[in-house]
C-alpha positions in Angstrom: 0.0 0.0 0.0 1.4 3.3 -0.8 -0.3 6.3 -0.1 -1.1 8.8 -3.2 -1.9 12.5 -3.5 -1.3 14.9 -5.6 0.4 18.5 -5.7 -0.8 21.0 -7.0 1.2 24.6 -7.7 -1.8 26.8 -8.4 -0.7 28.5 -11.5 -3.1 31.1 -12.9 -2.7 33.0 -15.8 -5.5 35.1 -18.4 -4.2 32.9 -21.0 -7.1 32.0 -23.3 -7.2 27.8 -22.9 -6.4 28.0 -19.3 -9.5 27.2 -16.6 -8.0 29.1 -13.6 -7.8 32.7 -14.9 -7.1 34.4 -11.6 -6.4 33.7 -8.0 -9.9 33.4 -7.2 -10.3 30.6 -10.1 -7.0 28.7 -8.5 -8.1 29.1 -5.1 -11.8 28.1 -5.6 -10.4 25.1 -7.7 -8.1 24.0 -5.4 -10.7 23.4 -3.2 -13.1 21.7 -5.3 -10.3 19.5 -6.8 -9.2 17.9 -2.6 -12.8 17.3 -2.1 -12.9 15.4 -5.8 -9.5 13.4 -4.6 -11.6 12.4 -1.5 -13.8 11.2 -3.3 -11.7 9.1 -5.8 -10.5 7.5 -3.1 -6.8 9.6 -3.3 -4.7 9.9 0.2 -3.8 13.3 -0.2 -4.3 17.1 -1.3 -0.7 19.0 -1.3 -0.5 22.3 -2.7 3.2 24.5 -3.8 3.9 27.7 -2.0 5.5 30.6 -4.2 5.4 34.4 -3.6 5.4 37.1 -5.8 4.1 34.9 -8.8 0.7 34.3 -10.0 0.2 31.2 -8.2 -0.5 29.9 -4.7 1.0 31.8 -2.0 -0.6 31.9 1.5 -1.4 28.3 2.8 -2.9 28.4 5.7 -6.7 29.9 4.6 -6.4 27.8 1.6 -5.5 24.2 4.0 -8.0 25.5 6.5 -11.1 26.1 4.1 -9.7 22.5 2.6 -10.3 21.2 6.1 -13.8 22.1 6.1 -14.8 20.6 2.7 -13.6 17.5 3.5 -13.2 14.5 6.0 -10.5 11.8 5.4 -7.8 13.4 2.9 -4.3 14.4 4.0 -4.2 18.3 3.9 -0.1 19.5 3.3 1.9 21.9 1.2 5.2 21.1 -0.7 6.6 23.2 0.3 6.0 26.6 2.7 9.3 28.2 1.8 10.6 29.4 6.0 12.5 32.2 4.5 9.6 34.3 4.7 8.0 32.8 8.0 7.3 34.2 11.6 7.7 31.1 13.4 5.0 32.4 15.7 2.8 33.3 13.6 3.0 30.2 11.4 2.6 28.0 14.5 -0.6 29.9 15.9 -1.7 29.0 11.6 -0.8 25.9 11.4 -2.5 25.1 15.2 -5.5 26.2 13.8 -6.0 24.8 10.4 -4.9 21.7 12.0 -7.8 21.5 14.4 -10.4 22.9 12.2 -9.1 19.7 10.1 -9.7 17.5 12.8 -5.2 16.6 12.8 -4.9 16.1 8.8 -2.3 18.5 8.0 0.7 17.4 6.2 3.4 20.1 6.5 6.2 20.3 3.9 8.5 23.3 5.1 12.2 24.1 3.4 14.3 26.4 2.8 12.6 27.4 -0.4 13.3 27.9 -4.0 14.2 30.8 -5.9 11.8 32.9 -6.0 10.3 35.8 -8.3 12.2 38.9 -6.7 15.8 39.2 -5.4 16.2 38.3 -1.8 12.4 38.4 -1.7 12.2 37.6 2.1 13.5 41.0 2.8 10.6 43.0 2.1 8.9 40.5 4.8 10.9 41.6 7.4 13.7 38.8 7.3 17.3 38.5 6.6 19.9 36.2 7.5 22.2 37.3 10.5 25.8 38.1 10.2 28.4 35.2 8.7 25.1 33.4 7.7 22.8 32.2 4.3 19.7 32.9 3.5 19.7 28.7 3.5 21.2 29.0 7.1 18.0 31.3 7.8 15.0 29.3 6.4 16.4 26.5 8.3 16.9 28.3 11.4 13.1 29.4 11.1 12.1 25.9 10.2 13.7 24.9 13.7 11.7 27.2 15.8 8.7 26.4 14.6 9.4 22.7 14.9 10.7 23.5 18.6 7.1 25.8 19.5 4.9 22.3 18.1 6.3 20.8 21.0 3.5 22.8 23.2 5.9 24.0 25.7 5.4 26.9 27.6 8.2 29.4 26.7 6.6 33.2 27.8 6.9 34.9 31.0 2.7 35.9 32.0 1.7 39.1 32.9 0.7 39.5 36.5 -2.4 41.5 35.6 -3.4 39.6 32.5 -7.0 40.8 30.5 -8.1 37.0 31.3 -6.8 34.5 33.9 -3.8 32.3 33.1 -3.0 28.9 33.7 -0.1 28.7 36.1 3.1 28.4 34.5 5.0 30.0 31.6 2.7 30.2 28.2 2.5 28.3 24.9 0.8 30.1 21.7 -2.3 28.7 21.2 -3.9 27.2 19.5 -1.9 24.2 19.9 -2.7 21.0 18.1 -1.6 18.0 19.9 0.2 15.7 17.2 1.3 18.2 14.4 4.9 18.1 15.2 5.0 14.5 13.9 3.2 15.5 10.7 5.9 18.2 9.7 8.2 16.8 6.6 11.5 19.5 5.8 11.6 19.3 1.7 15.1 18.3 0.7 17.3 18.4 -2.7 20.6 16.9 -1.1 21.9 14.2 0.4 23.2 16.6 3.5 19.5 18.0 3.7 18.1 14.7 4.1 20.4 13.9 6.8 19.7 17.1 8.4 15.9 16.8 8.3 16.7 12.9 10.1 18.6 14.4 13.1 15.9 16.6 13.7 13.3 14.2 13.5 11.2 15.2 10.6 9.5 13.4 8.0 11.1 13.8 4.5 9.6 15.3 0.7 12.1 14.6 -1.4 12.6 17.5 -4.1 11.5 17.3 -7.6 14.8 18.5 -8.5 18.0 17.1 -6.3 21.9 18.3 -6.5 23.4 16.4 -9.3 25.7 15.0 -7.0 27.1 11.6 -8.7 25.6 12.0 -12.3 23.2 9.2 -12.3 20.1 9.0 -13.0 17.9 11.5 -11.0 15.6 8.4 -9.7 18.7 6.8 -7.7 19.8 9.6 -6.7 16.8 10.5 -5.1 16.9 6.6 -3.7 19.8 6.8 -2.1 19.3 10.0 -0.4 16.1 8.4 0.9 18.3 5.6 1.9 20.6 8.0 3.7 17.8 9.8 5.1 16.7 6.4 6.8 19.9 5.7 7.9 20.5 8.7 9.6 16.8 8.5 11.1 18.1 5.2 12.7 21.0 6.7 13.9 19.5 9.4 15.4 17.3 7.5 17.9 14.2 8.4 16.8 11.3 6.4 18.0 8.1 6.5 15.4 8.8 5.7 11.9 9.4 8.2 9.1 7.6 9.1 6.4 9.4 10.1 2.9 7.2 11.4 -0.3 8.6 11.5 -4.1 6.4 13.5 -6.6 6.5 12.8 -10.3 4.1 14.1 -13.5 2.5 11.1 -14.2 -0.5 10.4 -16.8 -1.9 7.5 -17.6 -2.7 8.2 -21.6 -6.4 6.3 -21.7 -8.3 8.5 -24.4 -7.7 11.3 -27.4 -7.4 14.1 -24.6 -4.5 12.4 -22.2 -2.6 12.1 -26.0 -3.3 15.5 -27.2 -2.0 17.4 -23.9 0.9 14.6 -23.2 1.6 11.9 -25.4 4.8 13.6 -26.7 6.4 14.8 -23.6 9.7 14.4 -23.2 11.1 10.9 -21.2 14.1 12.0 -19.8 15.6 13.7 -16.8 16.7 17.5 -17.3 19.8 19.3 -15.9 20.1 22.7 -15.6 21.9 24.8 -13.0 19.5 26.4 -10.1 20.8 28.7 -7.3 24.5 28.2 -8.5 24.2 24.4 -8.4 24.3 22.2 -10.9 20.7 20.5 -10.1 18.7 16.8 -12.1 15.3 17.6 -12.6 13.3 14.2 -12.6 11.4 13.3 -16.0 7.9 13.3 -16.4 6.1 9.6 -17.0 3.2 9.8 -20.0 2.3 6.1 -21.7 -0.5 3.8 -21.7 -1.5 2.0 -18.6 0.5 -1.4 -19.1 3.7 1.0 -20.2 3.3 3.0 -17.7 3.7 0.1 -15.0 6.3 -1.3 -16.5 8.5 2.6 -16.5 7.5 3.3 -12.7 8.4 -0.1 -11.2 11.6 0.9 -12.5 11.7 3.9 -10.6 14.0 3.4 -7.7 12.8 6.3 -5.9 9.2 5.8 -5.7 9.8 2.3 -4.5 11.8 3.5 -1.4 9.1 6.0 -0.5 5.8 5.2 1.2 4.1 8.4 -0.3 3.9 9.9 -3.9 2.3 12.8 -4.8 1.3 13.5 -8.5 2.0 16.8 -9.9 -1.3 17.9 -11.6 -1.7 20.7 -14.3 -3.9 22.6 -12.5 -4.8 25.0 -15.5 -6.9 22.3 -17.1 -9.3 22.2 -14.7 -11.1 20.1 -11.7 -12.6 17.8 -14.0 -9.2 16.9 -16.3 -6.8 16.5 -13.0 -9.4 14.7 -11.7 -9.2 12.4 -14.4 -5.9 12.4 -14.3 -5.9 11.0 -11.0 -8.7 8.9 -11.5 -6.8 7.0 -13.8 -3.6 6.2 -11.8 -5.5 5.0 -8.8 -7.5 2.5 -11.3 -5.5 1.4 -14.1 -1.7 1.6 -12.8 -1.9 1.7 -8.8 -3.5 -1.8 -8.4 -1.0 -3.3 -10.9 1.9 -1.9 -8.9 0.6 -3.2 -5.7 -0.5 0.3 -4.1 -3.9 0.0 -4.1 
């Protein structure tokens, strides 16, 4: 059994063929398309965080409306870029969509991606301290927030408080007992990966990864998840992991799945991203029985227990739908996932 969702970036543009025109379409849509994911029977509803581009940027109103609409889906992001992050803030957010979701959130946090502006983060209030990265920031960030989901009580009360305290120092509520084991740090290196083990979080690896051996970006990817687990081990940690892959995957069953992908390309990409020479995993687009046969090759998604599909969300609820539709009945059973 391996659990499948699918991620979506949000793109919108006034482009003439495409269904999410602006941020209200993507944002609406997004919501219609979990609740259609639920009810395919789909694990999972993760949605990309970018800012300064026309596509999803804010999580937390999007995963809490999410919440309502549905019942039995994993709610998550891939990823919430911690540059740009009040710890606080986002912990107070996340405690709150959580609950409202009755403890389904899935939270990919990272260091982020470049992004549409230089140094972006800095007209949110952030930048790195002296001697450090903006890396070394984003990660700092994601370790504060992970350190307030323990619940702890950190802040000195006010002896004259508007409303009676408990006794003790104070958490920031509201606190969501459980979310701390549902936070996953998205990785695109080996050292990352490691990283994210020490500290005890679950792991999304990238869709892109540092090209560091020149194989093939699927064992690549497989052996940092192998290091990953290793280093999990190492570290002590009691529960076990969880480690997602996502891939472009369509299933070509009718004229439409052909038109939009049956000549995509088959092949990982490399180009150079942030000053690093980065693979870029290659997209999967055959008939059913073809299909299998190309991802039980895939080293990757055998080592991880979740994979989330990457959907074109300017085609609309009903095509991604489809498209997920079709890998949850005509390759996931022959795989052994469903």
């Amino acid at each position: 059994m391996k659990k499948i969702g699918f991620l979506s970036f949000g793109h919108w543009s006034a482009a003439p063929h495409s269904a999410t025109r602006s941020a209200s379409d993507v944002l609406l849509q997004s919501i219609e398309l979990a609740v259609a994911a639920e009810e395919l029977g789909a694990d999972g509803a993760y949605f990309r965080v970018h800012h300064f581009a026309q596509q999803l940027a804010s999580p937390f109103p999007l995963l809490a409306a999410v919440g309502a609409r549905t019942r039995r889906i994993e709610i998550g992001t891939g990823v919430i870029d911690m540059r740009y992050e009040n710890p606080f803030y986002m912990a107070e957010d996340a405690g709150a969509a959580d609950l409202i979701s009755g403890g389904r959130l899935q939270l990919g946090v990272s260091r982020g991606s470049p992004e549409q502006v230089i140094e972006g983060w800095r007209y949110f209030g952030y930048a790195p301290a002296e001697g450090s990265s903006d890396a070394d920031m984003g990660r700092r960030h994601g370790e504060v927030f992970y350190e307030l989901l323990k619940g702890e009580g950190f802040a000195r009360p006010n002896p004259r408080p508007m409303f009676p305290n408990p006794p003790g120092l104070l958490r920031l509520e509201p606190f969501s007992a459980g979310l701390r084991e549902r936070i996953w740090w998205g990785s695109g290196s080996n050292a990352t990966a490691i990283w994210a083990a020490q500290q005890g979080m679950n792991l999304q690896s990238s869709t892109l990864k540092a090209d560091e051996t020149g194989e093939p970006f699927h064992v690549q990817q497989a052996k940092q998840i192998r290091a990953y687990r290793a280093a999990w081990k190492e570290a002590g940690h009691t529960r076990e992991p969880r480690v997602s892959v996502s891939r472009s995957i369509f299933a070509l069953v009718n004229d439409q799945d052909r038109h939009y992908f049956g000549a995509g390309s088959d092949s990982d990409q490399i180009g150079v991203i942030d000053n690093m020479r980065a693979v870029f995993g290659r997209s999967y687009a055959a008939e059913p029985e073809r299909l299998v046969e190309q991802l039980r090759a895939d080293e990757a998604i055998a080592e991880a227990d979740t994979l989330l599909l990457t959907v074109p969300n300017q085609l609309g609820v009903a095509y991604n739908a489809h498209v997920i539709e079709s890998i949850l009945t005509h390759v996931a059973p022959a795989l052994g996932w469903r």
